[in-house]
C-alpha positions as CSV (number, residue, x, y, z in Angstrom):
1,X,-26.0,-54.1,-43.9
2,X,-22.7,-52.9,-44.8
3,X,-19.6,-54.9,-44.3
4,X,-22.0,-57.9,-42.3
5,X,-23.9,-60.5,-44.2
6,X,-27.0,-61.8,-43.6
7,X,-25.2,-65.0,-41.7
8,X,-23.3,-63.2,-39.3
9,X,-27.2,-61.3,-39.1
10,X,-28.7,-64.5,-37.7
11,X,-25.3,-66.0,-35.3
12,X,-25.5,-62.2,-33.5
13,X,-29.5,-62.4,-32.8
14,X,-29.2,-65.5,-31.0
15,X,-28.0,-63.9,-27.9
16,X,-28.5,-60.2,-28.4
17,X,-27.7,-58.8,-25.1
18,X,-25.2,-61.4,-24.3
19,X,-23.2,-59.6,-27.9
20,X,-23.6,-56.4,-26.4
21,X,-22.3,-57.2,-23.1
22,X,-19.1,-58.8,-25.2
23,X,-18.8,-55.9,-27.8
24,X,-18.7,-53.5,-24.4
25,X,-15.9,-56.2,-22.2
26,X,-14.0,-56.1,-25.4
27,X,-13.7,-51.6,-25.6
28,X,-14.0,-51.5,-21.8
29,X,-10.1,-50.5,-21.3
30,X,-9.6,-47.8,-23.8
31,X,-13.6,-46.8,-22.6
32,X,-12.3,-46.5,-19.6
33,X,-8.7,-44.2,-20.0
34,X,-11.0,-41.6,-22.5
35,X,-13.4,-41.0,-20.0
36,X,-10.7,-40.7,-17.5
37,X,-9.0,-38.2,-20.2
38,X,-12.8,-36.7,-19.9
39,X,-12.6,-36.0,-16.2
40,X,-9.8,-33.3,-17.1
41,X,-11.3,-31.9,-20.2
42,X,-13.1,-29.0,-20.3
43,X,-16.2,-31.6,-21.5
44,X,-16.2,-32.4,-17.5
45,X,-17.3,-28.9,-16.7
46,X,-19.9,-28.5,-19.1
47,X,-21.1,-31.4,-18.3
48,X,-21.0,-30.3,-14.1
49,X,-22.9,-27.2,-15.6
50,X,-25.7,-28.8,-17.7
51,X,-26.7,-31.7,-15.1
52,X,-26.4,-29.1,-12.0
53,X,-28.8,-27.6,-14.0
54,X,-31.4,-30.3,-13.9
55,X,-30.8,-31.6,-10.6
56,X,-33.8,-31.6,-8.8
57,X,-33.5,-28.7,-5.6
58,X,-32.2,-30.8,-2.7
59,X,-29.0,-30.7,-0.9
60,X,-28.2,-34.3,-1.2
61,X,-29.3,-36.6,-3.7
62,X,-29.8,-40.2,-3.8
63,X,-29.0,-41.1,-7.3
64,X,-29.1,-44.0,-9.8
65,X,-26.3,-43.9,-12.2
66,X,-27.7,-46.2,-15.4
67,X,-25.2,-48.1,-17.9
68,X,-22.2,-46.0,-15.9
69,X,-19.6,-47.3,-17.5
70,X,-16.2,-46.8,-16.3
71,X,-17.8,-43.8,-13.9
72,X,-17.8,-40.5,-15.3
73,X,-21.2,-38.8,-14.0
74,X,-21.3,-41.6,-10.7
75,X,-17.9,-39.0,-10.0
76,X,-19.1,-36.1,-11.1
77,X,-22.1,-36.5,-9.5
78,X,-20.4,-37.9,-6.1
79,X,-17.8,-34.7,-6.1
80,X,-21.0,-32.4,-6.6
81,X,-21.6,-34.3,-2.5
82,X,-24.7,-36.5,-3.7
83,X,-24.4,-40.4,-2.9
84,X,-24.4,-42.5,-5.9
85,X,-24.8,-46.2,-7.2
86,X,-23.9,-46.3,-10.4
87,X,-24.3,-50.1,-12.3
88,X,-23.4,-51.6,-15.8
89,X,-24.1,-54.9,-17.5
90,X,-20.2,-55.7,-18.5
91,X,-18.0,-56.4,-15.3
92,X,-15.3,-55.1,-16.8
93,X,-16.8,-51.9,-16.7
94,X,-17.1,-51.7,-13.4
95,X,-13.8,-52.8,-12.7
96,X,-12.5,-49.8,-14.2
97,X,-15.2,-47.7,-12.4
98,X,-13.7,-49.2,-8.9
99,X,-10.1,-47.8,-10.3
100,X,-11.3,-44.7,-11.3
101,X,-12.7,-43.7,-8.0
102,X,-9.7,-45.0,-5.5
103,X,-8.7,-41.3,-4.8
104,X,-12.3,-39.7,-5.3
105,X,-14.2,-38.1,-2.6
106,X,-17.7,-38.8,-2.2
107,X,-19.8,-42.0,-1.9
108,X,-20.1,-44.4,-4.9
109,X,-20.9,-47.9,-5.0
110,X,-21.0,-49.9,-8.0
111,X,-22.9,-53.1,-9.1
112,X,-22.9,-55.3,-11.9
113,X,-26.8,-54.9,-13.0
114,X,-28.9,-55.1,-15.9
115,X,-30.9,-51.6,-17.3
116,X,-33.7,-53.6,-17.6
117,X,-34.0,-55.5,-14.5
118,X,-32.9,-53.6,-11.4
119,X,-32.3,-54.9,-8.0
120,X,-33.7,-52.2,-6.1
121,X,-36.8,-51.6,-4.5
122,X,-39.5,-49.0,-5.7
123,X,-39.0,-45.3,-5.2
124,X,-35.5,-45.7,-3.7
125,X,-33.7,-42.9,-5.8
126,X,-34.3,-38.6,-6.3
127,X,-32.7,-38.6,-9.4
128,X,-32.0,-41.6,-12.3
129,X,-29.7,-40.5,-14.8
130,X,-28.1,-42.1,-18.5
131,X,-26.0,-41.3,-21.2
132,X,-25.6,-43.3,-24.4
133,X,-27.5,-46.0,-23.1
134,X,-31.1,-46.2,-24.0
135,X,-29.7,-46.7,-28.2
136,X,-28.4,-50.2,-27.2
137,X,-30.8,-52.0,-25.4
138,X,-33.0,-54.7,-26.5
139,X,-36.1,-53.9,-24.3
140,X,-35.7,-49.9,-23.8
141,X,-39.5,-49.7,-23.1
142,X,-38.8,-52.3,-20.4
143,X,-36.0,-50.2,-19.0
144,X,-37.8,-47.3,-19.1
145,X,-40.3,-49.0,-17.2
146,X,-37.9,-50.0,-14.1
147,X,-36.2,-46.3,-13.8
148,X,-39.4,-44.8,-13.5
149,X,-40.6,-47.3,-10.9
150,X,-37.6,-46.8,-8.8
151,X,-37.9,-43.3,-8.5
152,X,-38.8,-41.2,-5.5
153,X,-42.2,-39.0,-6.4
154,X,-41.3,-35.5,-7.5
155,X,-37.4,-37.6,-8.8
156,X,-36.1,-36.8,-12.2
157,X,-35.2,-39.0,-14.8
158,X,-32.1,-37.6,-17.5
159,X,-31.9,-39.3,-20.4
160,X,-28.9,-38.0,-22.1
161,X,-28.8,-40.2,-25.9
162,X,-28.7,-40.2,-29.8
163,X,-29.8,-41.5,-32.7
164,X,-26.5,-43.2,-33.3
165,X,-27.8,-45.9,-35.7
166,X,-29.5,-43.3,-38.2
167,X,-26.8,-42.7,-41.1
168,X,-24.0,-44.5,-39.4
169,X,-22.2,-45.2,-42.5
170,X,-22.2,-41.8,-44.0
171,X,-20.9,-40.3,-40.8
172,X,-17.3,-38.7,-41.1
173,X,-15.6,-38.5,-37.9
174,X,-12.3,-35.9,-36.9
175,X,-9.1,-38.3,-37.5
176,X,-8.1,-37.9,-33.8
177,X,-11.3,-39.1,-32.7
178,X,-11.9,-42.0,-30.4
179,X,-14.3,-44.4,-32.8
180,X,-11.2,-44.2,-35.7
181,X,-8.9,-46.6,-32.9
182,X,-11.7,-49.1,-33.0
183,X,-10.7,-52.8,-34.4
184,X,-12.2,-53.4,-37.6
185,X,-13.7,-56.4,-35.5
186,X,-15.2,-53.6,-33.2
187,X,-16.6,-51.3,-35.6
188,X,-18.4,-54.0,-37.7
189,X,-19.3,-55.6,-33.9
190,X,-20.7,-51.7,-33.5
191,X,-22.8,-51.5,-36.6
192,X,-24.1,-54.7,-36.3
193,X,-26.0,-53.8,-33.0
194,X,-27.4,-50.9,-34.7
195,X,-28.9,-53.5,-36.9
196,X,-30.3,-56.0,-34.3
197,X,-32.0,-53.5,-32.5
198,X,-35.6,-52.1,-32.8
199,X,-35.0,-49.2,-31.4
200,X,-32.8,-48.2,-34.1
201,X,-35.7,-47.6,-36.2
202,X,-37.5,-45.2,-34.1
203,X,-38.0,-41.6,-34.6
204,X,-36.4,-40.2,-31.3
205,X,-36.9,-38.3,-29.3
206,X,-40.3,-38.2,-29.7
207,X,-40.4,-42.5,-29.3
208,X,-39.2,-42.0,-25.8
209,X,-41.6,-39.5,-25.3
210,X,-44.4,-41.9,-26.4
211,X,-43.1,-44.7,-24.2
212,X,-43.4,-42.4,-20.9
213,X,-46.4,-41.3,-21.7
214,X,-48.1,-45.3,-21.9
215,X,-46.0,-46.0,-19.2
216,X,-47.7,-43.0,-17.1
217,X,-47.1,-41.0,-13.8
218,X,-44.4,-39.1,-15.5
219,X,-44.1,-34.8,-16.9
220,X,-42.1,-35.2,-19.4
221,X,-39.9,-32.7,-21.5
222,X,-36.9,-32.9,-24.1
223,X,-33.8,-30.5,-25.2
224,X,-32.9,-30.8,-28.7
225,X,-29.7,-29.0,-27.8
226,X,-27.5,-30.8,-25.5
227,X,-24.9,-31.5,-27.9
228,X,-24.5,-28.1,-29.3
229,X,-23.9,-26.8,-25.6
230,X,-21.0,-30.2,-24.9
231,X,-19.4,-31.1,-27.7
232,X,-18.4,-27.5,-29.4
233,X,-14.9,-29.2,-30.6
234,X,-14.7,-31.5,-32.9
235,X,-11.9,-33.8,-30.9
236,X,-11.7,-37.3,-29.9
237,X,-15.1,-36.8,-27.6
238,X,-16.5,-35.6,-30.4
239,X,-20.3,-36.6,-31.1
240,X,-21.2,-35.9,-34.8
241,X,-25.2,-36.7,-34.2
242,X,-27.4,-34.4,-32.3
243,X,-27.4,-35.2,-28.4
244,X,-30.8,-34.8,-26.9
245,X,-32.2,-34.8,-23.5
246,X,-35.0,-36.8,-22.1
247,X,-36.8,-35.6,-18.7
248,X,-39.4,-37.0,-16.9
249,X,-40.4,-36.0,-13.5
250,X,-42.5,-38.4,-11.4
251,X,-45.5,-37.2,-10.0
């Protein structure tokens, strides 16, 4: 465990999700201005091309916007004329999300929620959708569990992640990007959920996979390629791992 002891190990697992939720408050302003930075890079219109391309084949969508963040596929999504509630763990999050969208057209609401315990009723949304969220949670097969059963039949899930854990320390990053302005304090905080999680371990895709399948009632498929079609520049969105895709379809 590179730059953490075994000490620091056992304070952290006290309160896993409560250290997530404080690593994420602690990046949520500079979060926040580079996915605003991402809304006029040309990483917003690949991204309008890939997910349009998934959507499922209705005019307007009711859509579940998981771990959103400061906001950037709730706005995409809303400027594309779907209606979206998009919802993080870490209020400050979601602060910047009600910033971001003051001079946005389309309907977005955002709530302060858990990924694993969702205040919505069953079958309530066409389409759930993720990015970089499933990696750091402490119960993703419990997740997993509440975005399939608030799904409309015939919705579609998109899971958009990475194996960010596997190799972390070997990775080499461009100098202008994003990761290289972390604190010290925030890439060790980084690292050291990697470390606490279980999910770390797991082969994925193909865990995910496995998960939807016990969990049942879903077709599911996954793209390998995601990241090759996104991130084609090696700049300060850059992501070094493979992206993948994980889609289930209720049925």
């Amino acid at each position: 465990m590179s730059e953490i002891n075994q000490n620091d190990s056992m304070q952290y697992k006290v309160d896993t999700k409560e250290f997530i939720k404080d690593y994420w408050t602690g990046r949520s302003e500079e979060f926040a201005k580079l996915r605003k930075a991402e809304l006029k890079s040309n990483k917003y219109i690949r991204w309008e091309k890939e997910i349009k391309s998934q959507l499922p084949q209705k005019e307007k969508l009711k859509i579940l916007d998981v771990g959103c963040g400061s906001g950037f596929f709730s706005i995409l999504l809303a400027q594309l004329g779907h209606d979206v509630v998009g919802i993080d763990l870490t209020s400050k999050m979601i602060e910047h999300g009600q910033k971001m969208i003051e001079n946005i057209s389309g309907k977005i609401e955002f709530f302060v929620m858990d990924a694993e315990k969702l205040d919505f009723d069953a079958e309530m949304f066409d389409l759930v959708i993720a990015r970089n969220v499933t990696w750091n949670l402490p119960n993703p097969k419990t997740a997993y569990q509440e975005w399939t059963r608030v799904l409309k039949k015939g919705g579609v899930l998109l899971n958009y992640d990475a194996e960010y854990a596997k190799d972390h320390h070997k990775q080499v990053l461009p100098a202008n990007h994003a990761h290289n302005k972390l604190t010290k304090e925030e890439e060790i905080k980084c690292h050291q959920i990697y470390h606490m999680l279980n999910i770390s371990c797991e082969n994925r895709p193909e865990w995910d996979l496995k998960v939807l399948d016990e969990i049942g009632g879903i077709k599911t498929e996954i793209d390998l390629k995601v990241g090759e079609r996104i991130y084609q520049e090696e700049d300060e969105f850059y992501i070094q791992v493979p992206m993948f895709l994980v889609k289930g379809r209720k049925i």
